[in-house]
C-alpha positions as CSV (number, residue, x, y, z in Angstrom):
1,X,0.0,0.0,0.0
2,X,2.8,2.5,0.6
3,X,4.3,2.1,-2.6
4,X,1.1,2.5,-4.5
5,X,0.7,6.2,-2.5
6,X,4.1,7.0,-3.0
7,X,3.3,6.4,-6.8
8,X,0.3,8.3,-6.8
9,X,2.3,11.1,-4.7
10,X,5.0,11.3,-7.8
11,X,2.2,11.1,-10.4
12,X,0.6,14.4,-9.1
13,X,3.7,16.2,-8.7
14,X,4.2,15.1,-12.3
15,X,1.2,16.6,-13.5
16,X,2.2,19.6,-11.5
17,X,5.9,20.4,-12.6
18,X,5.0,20.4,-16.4
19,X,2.2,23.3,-15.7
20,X,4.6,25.4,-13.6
21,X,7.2,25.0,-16.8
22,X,5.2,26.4,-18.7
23,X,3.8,29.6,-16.4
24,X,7.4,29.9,-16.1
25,X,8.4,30.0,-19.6
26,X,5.3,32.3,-20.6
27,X,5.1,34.9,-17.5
28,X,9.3,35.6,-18.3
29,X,9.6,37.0,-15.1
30,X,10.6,35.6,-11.3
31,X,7.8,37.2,-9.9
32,X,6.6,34.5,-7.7
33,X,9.0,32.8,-7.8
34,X,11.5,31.2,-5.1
35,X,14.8,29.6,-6.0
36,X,15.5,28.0,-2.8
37,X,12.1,26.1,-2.8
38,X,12.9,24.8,-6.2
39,X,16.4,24.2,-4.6
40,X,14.9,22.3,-1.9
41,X,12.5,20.7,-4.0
42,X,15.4,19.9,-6.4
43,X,17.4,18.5,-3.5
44,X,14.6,16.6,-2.3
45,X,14.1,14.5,-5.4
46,X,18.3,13.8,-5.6
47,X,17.8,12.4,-1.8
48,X,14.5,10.1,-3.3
49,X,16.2,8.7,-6.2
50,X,19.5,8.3,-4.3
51,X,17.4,6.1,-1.5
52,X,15.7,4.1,-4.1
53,X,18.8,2.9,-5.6
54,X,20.1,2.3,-2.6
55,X,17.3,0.2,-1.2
56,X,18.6,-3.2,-1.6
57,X,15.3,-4.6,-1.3
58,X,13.9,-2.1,-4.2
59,X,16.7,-2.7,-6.7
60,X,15.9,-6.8,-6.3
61,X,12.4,-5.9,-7.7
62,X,13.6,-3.3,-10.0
63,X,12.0,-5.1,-12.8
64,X,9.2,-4.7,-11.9
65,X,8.7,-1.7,-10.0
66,X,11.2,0.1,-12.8
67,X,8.6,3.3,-13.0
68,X,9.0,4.7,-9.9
69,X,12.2,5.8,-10.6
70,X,10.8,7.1,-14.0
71,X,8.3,9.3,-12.3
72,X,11.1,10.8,-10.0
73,X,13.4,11.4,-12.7
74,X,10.7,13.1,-14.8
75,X,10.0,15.1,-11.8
76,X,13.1,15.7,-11.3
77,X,13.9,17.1,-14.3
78,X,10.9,19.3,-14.7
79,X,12.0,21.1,-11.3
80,X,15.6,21.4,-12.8
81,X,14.0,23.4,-16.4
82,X,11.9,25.4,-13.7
83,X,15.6,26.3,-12.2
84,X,16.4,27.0,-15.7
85,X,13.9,29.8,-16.2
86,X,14.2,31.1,-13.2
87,X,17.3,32.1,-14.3
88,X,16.3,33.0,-17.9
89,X,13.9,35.2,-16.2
90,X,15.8,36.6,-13.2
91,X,18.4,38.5,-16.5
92,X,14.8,39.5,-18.4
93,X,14.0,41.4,-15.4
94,X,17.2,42.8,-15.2
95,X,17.3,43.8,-18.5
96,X,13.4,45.2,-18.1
97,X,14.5,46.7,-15.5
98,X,17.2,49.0,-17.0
């Protein structure tokens, strides 16, 4: 049962991180914006896939239960584009800004 709300748990921060991409991308600015909760966050998912494959007992199923470490690494990398245009954004402010 835990693993199947962990998975759920992923899967809505999944569908999350790919709508906060895109606000990202289309507002160009870091209004709203925190970098050190998408560092957290960030730092967060490192520490979730770095226990998983260090979980002896998950890496002896990990033919079968492969797709949770999908899900993190998708989530992961979502929060690390979000980084991205944070930082894109933070110099279009500065330049507005000038």
């Amino acid at each position: 049962m835990s693993e199947i709300l962990e998975v759920i748990m992923i899967v809505s921060f999944g569908f999350s991180w790919p709508i906060n991409v895109v606000k990202s991308y289309r507002s160009r600015t870091t209004k709203g914006k925190s970098i050190a909760f998408l560092a957290l966050i960030f730092f967060g998912y490192i520490a979730g896939i770095t226990s998983k494959l260090l979980n002896k007992a998950y890496m002896a199923q990990f033919s079968t239960k492969w797709y949770v470490l999908v899900f993190y690494a998708l989530n992961f990398t979502m929060v690390g584009i979000d980084i991205l245009l944070y930082f894109r954004n933070r110099r279009l402010d500065k330049a507005q800004s000038k």
